[in-house]
N, C-alpha and C positions, 0 to 999 in steps of 0.2 A: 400716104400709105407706106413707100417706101422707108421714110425715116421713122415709124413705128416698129416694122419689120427689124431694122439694124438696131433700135435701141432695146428692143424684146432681145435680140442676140447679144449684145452686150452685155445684157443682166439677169441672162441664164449664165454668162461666162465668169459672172463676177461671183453669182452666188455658187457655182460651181467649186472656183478658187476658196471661197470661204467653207464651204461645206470640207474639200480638202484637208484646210488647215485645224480642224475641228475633229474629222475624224481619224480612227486609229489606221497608225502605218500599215498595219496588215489583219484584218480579221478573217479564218478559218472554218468553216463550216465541216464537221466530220462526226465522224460515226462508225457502228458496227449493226449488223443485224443479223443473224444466227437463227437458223431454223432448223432441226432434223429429224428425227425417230426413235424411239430409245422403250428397248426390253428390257425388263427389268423383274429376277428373280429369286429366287431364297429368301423368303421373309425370316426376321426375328418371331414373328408372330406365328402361332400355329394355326395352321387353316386357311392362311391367308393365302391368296389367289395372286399369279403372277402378273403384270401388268405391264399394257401393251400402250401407246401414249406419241403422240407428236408433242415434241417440245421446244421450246426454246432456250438459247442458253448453253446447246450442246458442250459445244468448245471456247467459246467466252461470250456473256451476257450484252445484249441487244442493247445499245446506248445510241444517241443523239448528244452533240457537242456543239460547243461555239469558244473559239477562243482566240484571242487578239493582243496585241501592244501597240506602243507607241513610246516611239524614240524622244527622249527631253532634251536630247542635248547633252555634251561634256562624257558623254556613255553609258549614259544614264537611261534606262528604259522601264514601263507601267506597264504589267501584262493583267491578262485577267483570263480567267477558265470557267465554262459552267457546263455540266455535262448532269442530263437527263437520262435514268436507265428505264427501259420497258420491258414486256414479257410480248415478244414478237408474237407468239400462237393464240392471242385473244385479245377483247378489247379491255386492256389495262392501262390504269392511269399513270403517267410519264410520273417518277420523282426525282429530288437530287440524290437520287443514292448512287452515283458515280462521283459526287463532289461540287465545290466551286470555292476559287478564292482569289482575293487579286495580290497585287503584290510588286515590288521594284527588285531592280536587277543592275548591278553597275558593276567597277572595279572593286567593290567591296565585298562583291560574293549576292547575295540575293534574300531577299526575306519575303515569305508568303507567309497570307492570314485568309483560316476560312475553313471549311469543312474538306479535308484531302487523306490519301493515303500517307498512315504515317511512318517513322523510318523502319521497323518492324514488319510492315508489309513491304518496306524495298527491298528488302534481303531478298524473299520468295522469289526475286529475278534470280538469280543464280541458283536455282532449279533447273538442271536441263532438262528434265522432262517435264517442264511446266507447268508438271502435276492439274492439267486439267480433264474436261469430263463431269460428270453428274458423282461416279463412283470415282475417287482417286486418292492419293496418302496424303493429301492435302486437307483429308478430310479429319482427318487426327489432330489436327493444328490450326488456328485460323490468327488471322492479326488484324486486317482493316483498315476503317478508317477513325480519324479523333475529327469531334465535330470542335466549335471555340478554340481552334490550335493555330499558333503562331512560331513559326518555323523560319530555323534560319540557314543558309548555304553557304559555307566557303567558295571561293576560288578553288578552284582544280590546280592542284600541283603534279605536275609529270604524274595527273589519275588517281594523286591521295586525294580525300573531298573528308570535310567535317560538317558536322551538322548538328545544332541543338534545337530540343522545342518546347513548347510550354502548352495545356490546354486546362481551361477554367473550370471545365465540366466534357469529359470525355462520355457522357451518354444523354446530352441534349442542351436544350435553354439554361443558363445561368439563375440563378433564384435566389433571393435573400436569405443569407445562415439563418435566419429564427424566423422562415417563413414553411410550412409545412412540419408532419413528420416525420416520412421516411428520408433515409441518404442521400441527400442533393453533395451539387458542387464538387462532383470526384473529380478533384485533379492529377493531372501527368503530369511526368516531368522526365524529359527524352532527350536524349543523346546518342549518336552513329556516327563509325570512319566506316568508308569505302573506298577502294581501292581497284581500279581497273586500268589495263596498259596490256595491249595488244592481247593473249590468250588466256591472260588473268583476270577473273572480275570474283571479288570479296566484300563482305563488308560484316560490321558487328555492330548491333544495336541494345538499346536497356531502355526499359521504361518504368520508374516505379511510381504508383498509384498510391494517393490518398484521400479519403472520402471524410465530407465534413457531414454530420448529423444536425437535426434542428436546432440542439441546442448547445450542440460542445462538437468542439473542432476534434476529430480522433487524430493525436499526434503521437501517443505514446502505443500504443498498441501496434503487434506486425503489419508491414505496409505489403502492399499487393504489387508483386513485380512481373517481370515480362522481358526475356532476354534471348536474341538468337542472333545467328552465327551464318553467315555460309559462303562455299566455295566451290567456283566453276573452273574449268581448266579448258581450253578448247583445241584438241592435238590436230585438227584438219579435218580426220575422217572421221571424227565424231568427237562432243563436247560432254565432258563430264563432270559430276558434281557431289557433292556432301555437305548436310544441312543438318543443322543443332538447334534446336529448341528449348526452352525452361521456363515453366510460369510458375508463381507463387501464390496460393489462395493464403493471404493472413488474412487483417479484419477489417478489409477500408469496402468490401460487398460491390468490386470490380472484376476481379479474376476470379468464376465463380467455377469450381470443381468440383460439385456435387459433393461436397465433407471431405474429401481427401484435400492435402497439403501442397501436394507438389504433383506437374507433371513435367515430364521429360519427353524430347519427341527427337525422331531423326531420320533422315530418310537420301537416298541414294538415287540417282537419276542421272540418264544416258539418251542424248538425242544424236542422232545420226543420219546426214543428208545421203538420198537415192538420189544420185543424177543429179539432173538441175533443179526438178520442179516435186521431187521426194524426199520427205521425211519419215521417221521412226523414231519413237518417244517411249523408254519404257523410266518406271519410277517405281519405288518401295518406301515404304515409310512406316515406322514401329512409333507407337506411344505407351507410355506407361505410367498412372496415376498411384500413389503413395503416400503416406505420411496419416497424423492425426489419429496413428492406432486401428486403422482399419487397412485388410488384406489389398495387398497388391492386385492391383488387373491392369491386363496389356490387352492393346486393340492393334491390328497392322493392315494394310490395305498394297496392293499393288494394281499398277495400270499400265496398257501398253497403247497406244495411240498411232494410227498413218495420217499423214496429210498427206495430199496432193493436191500442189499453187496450180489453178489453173490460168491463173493471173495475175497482174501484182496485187489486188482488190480481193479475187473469190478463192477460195480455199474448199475442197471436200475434203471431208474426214471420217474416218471411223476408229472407234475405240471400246476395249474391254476394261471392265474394272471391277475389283473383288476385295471384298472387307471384310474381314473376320474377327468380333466384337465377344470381347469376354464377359464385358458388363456395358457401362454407360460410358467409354471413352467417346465414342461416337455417336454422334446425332445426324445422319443424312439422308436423303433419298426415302426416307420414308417406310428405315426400317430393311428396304433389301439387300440382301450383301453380293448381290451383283447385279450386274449391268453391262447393257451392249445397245451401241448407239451409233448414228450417223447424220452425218448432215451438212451443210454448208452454211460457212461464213463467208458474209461479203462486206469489206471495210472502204467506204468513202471519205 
């Protein structure tokens, strides 16, 4: 009985060992969950009734993660990321709308492939007011994520960083050129420098689009571009910033601006620590859509935000926000142009 007992421990010990060298050096279990309150009044609409609502998503969207690597050797390491988003206030089915993609990382800089934020949503960090909220100037401008996108990372030079990317189809599954007939296969094509070193963070990004048709590749017609800009400064007693926008609606049916040509967007933001465990966040943001022979309209929104850390994990918040919409620059909320909310995030 005894020497069953020792050789059962044995080869727990061994399979142990093997399981080890099998799995990844570090996997990550993390997340956000966000729940608060949120009044919301002034419709576009006549008649329409103000509305009173538990939400989720107040201050940033309810996600589930897993994420891991593993070291190869020589400095060479295999990461990999998959992050599920929810709607914390009901029962909603989890998807990848937060991303996933794997990827290697060495002396040579890093290359990731998979559905992620691409370098146009990295700018939006250098926002100090983080422009978030249900109502906020964030809402005038959006960037995202490219699904088929293959990305590449310089090395970090005393905080310069470059970056290029490619994606096959920036709005789903890949599809044979002479199969269907509306615009498959819109590709990007991306490049960003960023720049961060001690109270400096910048960076500038471009992405131009072009869309292939059932039966003819569109290459000579205007291409659909995507270009922003921004910069933070961080003096001690509060961080400041200014952000540049530019999209181009030509003819590839990616950059879609309701008939106008061009829009422009830009916005200002000031966050500022109380004490240890307080913050203030205010932001402004102007857009204004153009071109193709029809009248100008501008949309602008402003938002002011508190937190207070009650931990390094839970955070309370409250925030105002207010949009003032001359035509269709803006889509959000559901139509109201203001907003007042609260509530807690808690990040594991």
């Amino acid at each position: 009985m005894q020497k069953k007992l020792i050789a059962l421990a044995v080869a727990s010990l061994v399979s142990g060992a093997a399981f080890a060298q099998v799995a990844p050096n570090n996997v990550t279990l993390y997340g956000i969950v966000d729940m608060g309150y949120q009044y919301s009044w002034d419709n576009t609409a006549a008649n329409a009734k103000n509305m009173s609502e538990v939400k989720s998503g107040g201050l940033d969207g309810s996600r589930v993660g897993v994420k891991g690597e593993e070291d190869l050797g020589n400095g060479l390491k295999a990461f990999f990321d998959a992050t599920w988003s929810f709607a914390s206030d009901y029962n909603s089915t989890p998807t990848m709308g937060e991303g996933s993609s794997v990827g290697l990382e060495g002396n040579f800089g890093k290359v990731r492939a998979g559905y992620f934020g691409n370098f146009l949503d990295d700018n939006t960090g250098t926002d100090a007011s983080g422009r978030h909220g249900m109502i906020n100037s964030g809402s005038l401008y959006g960037t995202g994520k490219y699904e088929n996108f293959v990305a590449y990372y310089s090395p970090v030079f005393s905080g310069l960083q470059f970056k290029a990317g490619f994606s096959s189809n920036v709005g789903g599954v890949d599809v044979a050129p002479l199969s269907g007939t509306g615009i498959a296969n819109h590709r990007a094509y991306t490049a960003a420098v960023s720049y961060a070193n001690g109270p400096i963070s910048t960076g500038l990004a471009y992405a131009q689009y072009r869309g292939q048709t059932a039966n003819l590749y569109v290459g000579n017609n205007k291409k659909d571009s995507d270009l922003n800009a921004g910069f933070k400064y961080d003096f001690g007693v509060a961080a400041a910033s200014v952000f540049f926008a530019q999209q181009k609606d030509g003819d590839q049916g990616v950059v879609n601006l309701g008939g106008f040509e061009k829009k422009n967007f830009w916005a200002l933001g000031v966050a500022a620590p109380i004490g240890a465990n307080d913050t203030i966040k205010a932001g402004y943001g102007q857009a204004k859509l153009s071109g193709n022979g029809l009248n100008s309209i501008k949309g602008q929104a402003w938002d002011i935000v508190y937190l207070h850390s009650l931990s390094k994990r839970s955070t309370v918040y409250a925030m105002y926000g207010n949009l003032n919409d001359e035509g269709t620059v803006i889509a959000n909320n559901g139509g109201y142009k203001q907003a007042f909310n609260v509530g807690l995030r808690h990040t594991f």
